[in-house]
C-alpha positions in Angstrom: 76.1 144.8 69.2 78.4 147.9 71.2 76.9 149.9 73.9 77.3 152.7 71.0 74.9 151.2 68.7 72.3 150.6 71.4 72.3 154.0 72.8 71.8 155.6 69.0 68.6 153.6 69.1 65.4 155.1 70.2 62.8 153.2 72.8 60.9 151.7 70.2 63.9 150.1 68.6 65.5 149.3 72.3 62.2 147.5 73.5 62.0 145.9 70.4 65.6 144.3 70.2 64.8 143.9 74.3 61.8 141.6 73.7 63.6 139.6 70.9 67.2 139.3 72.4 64.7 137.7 75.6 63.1 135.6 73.1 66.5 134.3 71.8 67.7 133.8 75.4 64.6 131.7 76.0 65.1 129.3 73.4 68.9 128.9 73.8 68.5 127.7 77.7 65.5 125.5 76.2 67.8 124.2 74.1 70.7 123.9 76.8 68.4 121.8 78.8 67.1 119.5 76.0 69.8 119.0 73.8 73.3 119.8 73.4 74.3 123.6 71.8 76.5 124.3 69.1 77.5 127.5 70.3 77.4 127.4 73.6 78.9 131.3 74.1 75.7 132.2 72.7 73.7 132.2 76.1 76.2 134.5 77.5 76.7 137.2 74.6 72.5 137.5 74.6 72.8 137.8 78.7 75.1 140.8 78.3 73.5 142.4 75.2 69.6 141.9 77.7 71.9 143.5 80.0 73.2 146.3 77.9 70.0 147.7 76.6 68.2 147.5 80.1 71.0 149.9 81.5 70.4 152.3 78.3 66.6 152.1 79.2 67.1 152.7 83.2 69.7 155.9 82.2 67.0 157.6 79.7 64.6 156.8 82.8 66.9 158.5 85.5 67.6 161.3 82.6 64.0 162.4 81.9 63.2 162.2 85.9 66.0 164.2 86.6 64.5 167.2 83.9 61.1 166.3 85.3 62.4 167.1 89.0 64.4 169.9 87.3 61.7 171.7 85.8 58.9 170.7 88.3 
């Protein structure tokens, strides 16, 4: 998924791929740890892609304090 498609999303849709991209990520370094992994690039695409869609979320939260501060 591109930085593009995740910041077309809205919050719903961001925490929602959020909580299940962290799902994914937990099972994956279960699976590390217990047996082997077929795909091992797998941990690190769903690292980056956690971290892409927390830096969306932290922007739109700097964003709406910054027209809070603005207006207030």
């Amino acid at each position: 998924m591109k930085a593009a498609e995740i910041r077309e999303m809205s919050d719903e849709q961001l925490q929602l791929t959020l909580d299940e991209t962290c799902d994914r990520l937990f099972r994956l370094r279960m699976q590390a740890q217990t047996e082997r992994l077929d795909a091992p690039s797998e941990l690190r695409h769903h690292r980056k892609l956690v971290a892409r869609i927390k830096t969306v979320q932290r922007a739109r939260e700097l964003e709406k304090q910054a027209k809070e501060a603005a207006a207030g």
